[in-house]
C-alpha positions in Angstrom: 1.6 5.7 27.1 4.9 7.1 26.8 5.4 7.4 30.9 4.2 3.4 30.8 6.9 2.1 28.5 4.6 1.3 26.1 4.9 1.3 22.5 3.4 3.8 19.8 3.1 6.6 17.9 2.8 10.0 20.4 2.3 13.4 18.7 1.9 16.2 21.6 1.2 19.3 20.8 1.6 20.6 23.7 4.9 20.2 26.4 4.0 21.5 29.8 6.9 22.0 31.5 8.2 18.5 32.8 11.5 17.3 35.0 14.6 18.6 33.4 12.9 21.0 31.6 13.5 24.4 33.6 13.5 27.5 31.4 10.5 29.6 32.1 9.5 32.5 30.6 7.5 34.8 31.8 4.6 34.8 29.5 4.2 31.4 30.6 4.2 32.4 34.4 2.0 35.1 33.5 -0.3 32.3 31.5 -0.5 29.8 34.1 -0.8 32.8 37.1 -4.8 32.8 37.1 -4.0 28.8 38.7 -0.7 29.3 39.9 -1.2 32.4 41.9 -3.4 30.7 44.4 -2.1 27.6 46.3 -5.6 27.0 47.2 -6.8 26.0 43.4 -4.7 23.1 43.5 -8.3 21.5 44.6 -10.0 23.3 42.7 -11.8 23.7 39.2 -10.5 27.1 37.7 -12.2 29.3 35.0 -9.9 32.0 32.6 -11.6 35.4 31.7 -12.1 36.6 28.4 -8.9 38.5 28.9 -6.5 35.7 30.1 -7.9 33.2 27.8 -6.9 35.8 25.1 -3.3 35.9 26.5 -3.0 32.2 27.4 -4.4 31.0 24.0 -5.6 32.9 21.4 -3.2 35.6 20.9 -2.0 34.5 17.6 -5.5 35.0 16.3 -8.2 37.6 15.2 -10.5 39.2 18.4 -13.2 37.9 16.4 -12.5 34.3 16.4 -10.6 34.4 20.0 -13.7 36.0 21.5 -15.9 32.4 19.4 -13.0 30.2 20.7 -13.7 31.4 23.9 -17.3 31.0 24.3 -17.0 27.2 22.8 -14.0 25.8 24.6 -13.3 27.8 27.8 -14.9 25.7 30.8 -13.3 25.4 34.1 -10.1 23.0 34.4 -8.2 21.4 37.4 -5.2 23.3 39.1 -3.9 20.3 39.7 -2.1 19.3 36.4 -0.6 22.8 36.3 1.0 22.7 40.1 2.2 18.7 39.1 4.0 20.9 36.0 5.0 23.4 38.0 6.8 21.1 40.6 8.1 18.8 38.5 12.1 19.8 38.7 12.1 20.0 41.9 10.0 16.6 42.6 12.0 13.4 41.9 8.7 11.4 42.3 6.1 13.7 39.9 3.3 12.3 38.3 4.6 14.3 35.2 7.8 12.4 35.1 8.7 10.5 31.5 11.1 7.7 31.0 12.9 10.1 28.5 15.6 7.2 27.9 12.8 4.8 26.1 14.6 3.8 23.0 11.4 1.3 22.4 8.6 4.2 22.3 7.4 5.5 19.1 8.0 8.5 16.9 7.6 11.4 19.1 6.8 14.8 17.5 6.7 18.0 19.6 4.9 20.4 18.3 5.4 24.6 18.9 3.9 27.9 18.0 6.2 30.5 17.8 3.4 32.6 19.4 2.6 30.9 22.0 2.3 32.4 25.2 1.6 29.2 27.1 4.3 26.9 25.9 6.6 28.9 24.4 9.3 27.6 21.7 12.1 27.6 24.6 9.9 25.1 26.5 9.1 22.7 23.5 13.0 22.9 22.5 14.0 22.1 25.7 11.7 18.6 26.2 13.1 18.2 22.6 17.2 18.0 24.0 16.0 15.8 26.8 14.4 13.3 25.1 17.0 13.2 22.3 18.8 11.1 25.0 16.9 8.5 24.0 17.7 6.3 20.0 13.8 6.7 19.7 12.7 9.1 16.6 11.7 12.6 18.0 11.3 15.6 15.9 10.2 19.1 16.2 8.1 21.3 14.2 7.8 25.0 15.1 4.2 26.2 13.3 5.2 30.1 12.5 2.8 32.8 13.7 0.9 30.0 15.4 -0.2 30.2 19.3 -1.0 27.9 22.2 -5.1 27.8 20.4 -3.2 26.0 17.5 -5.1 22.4 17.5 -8.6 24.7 17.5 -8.5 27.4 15.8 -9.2 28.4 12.1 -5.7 26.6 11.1 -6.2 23.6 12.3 -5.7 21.7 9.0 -2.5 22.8 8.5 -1.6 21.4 11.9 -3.1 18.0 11.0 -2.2 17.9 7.4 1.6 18.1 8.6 1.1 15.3 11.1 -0.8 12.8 9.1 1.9 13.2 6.6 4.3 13.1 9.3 3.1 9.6 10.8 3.3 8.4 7.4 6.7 9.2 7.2 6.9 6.6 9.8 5.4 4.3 8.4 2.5 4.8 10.7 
C-alpha cells in the first residue's frame, strides 16, 4: 500500500533490502545464498534445509523448537522476490521501489531482531534513515535476542503486544 500512495497504518517486520539501502552483511549474503547462488532459481520455487533454515531463521531460538518451526513453516518460496531485493540499488525501475518521500502514508514501524541473521539491525536502521525523509511517523523497535523467526516463534506475543499498543499510540 505504501509503494501505491495509499493511506494507512504499515507495520513490517521485516525490511528486505530495498533502493538506497546498501549495507550488506554477510550473514545476510550467506542467508539469502541457497537462492542467490544460482541465477537459475530466479524461476524457480526454492526449499532451505534443516541447516539453512536454522541459520536464516531460527537461530535466536532452542534446536527443539527450530527443528518444530521448521517442519510447520518451511515450504518452497520464489527466488524471485529475493533477486528483485537483491537488485534493487542498482535498478532505478525495481518492483521493490517505495515512495519513501510520502508524507500522507501512515505510521510506519520497522521492526528488528538483534539476532537476526536475515535482516540484520544495520539493514532495518538503514530503511529507517531513508524513510525519515519523509514528515510521515516512522519508528523503530529493535526486539533484543530476537531473530529473523520472530513473528512465529514461542515469543510471538511480545512482538504483537508491542504493536497493538503501538498502533494505539496512533490512534489506530
Amino acid at each position: 500500500m505504501q509503494s501505491l500512495g495509499k493511506s494507512g497504518s504499515s507495520s513490517f517486520a521485516r525490511m528486505v533490502m530495498k533502493e538506497g539501502v546498501p549495507e550488506l552483511p554477510l550473514s545476510a549474503l550467506k542467508s539469502s545464498f541457497p537462492v542467490l547462488g544460482n541465477p537459475f532459481n530466479i524461476n524457480r520455487a526454492v526449499s532451505l534445509t534443516e541447516d539453512q533454515f536454522r541459520f536464516g531463521f531460527t537461530n535466536a531460538v532452542s534446536e527443539q523448537e527450530a527443528k518444530e518451526l521448521y517442519a510447520k513453516y518451511a515450504i518452497p518460496a520464489p527466488g524471485r522476490p529475493l533477486f528483485q531485493a537483491a537488485t534493487a540499488t542498482f535498478n532505478p525501475n525495481s518492483a521493490t521501489k517505495v515512495n519513501v518521500d510520502n508524507a500522507t502514508r501512515g505510521p510506519l514501524l520497522l521492526i528488528a531482531g538483534s539476532a537476526d541473521n536475515t535482516v540484520p539491525t544495520v539493514l532495518v536502521k538503514s530503511a529507517l534513515k531513508v524513510y525519515h525523509k519523509s514528515s510521515a511517523v516512522t519508528e523503530y523497535k529493535e526486539f533484543a535476542g530476537r531473530g529473523h523467526s520472530l513473528t512465529i516463534d514461542s515469543g510471538w506475543r511480545e512482538l504483537a503486544e508491542y504493536i497493538l499498543n503501538w498502533l494505539r499510540s496512533k490512534g489506530l
